[in-house]
N, C-alpha and C positions, 0 to 999 in steps of 0.2 A: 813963112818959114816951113821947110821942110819937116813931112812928121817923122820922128823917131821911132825906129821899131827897132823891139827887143829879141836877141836871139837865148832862149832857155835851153840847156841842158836836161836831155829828159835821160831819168836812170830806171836803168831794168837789169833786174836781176832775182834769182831763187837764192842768193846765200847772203848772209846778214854780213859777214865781213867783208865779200865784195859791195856792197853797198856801202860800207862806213866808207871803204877805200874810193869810191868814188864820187862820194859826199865831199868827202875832204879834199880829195883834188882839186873837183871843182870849184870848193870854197877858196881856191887860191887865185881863181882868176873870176870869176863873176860873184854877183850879190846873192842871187836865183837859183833853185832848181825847181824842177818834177821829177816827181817820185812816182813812177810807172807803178801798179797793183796790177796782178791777175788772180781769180780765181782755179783755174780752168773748168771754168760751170760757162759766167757770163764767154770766156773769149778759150778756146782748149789750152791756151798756155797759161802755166803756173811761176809766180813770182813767188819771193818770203813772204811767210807767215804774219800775221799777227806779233804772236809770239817772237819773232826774230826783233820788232821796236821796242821790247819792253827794255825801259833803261837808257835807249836812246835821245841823243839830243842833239838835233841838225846844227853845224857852225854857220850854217847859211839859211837864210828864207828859204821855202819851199811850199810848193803847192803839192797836194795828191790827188792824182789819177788814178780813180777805182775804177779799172774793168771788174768792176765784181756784181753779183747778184745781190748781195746784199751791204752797200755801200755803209749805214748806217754804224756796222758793227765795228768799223776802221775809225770811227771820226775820233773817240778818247782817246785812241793810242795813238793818233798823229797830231792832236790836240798835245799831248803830251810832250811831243819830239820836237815842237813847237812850229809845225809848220801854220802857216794865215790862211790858207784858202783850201775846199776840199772840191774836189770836179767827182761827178758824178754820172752816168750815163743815160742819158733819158731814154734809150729802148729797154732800159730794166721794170719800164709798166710798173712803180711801187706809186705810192699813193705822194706824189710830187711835192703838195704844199704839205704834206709831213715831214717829207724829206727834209725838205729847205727850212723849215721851222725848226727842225733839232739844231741842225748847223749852225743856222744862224743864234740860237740861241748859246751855243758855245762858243760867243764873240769870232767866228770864222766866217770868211768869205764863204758864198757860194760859186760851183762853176757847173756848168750844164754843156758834158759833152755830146756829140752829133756825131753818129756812123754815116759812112758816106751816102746808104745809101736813104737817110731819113730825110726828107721835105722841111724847108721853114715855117710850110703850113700846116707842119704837126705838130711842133713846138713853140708856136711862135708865143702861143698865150703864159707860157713861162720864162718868156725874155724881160720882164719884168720887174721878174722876182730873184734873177742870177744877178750875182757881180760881172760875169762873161761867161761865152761861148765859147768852147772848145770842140772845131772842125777834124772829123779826121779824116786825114787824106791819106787812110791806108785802113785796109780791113782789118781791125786788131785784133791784136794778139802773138802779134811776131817782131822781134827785132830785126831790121833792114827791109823790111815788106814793099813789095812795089805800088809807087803815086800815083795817082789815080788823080789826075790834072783837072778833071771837071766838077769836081771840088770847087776850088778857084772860082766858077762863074758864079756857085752858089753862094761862095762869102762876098764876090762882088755885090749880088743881089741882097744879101742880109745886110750890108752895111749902107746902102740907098734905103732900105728899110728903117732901119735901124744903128743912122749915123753916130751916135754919142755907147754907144754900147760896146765896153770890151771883147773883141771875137780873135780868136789863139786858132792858129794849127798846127797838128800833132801830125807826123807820119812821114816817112821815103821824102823829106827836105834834105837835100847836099847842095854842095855848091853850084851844081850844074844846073842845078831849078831855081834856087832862092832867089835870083832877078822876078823869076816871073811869080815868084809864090806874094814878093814885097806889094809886087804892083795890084795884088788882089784887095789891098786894103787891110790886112790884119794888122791888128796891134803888137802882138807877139809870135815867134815861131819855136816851135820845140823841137828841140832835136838830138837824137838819140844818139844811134851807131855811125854817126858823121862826126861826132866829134869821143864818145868814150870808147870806139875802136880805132880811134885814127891812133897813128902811131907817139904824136905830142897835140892831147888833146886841148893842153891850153891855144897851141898853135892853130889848129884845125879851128877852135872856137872864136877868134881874133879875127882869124881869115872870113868865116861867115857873117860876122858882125860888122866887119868894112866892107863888105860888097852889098852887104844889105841895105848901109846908111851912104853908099857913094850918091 
């Protein structure tokens, strides 16, 4: 049987209303999001606040993606919004199985994301200890960033390594890549300004989802 891979809607934004508004769109056509974080410490671009989740409550699952320096301080108010899983960036050099132990003890998944340009053999001794890996195949911190395709050999090789382990790519996925991004073996792909700038993003997210399972 063919595998099934998931296409995820990733959201980025600095204003707490365009976020609900794109929460809830996308709660109209998939189960899933990412919820994009910047600091502009860890990555120069800046996303909402803290302060902008207080009160909120996602109508859909979601995961969060902290580009932040200090990922820790996000986990009760996404905990709260009720998302399952929190991704965090392993070149923030914080003390890892502290990390992973708060989270996890706040019944959430863990996710351990990878800048392109970090090695599997810098991380590998925390494949673990994550629920998944999360690849990026764009240097973050920007909406529509350009792909950086040698990415791809690397999740090839992580998942010969490490076949039974959830591994996500985040970054410059559109239609015109996604053939070749499926074939790298990821479980899931994320994808931003392809589908909540396209003009009918339920459409744009349909279209990637059938070319990805053809």
């Amino acid at each position: 049987m063919k595998k099934q891979r998931d296409v995820i809607p990733a959201i980025l934004t600095n204003n707490r209303e365009n976020l609900l508004d794109m929460v809830r769109t996308c709660s109209g056509f998939c189960k899933y999001v990412q919820i994009d974080i910047m600091d502009g410490k860890f990555v120069p671009s800046k996303s909402i606040a803290i302060e902008d989740l207080r009160g909120v409550r996602f109508p859909t699952k979601s995961e969060a993606h902290l580009m932040v320096n200090e990922p820790l301080e996000w986990v009760a108010a996404f905990k709260a919004a009720g998302s399952h899983r929190i991704i965090y960036h392993f070149e923030t050099q914080k003390d890892h199985a502290g990390v992973i132990d708060v989270i996890k003890k706040q019944n959430l998944e863990v996710g351990l994301a990878i800048n392109p340009s970090t090695k599997i053999k810098d991380f590998g001794f925390l494949v673990g200890s994550v629920d998944c890996v999360l690849f990026m195949s764009v240097v973050p911190g920007f909406y529509g960033s350009k792909f950086i395709p040698e990415v791809l050999d690397k999740i090839k090789e992580f998942k010969k390594l490490y076949p039974n382990k959830c591994a996500g790519i985040d970054g410059g996925v559109k239609a015109n890549n996604i053939g070749a991004v499926s074939k790298s073996g990821v479980d899931y792909i994320c994808v931003g300004s392809a589908i909540l700038k396209a003009a009918n993003p339920k459409e744009a997210y349909l279209e990637m989802k059938d070319s990805l399972n053809e």
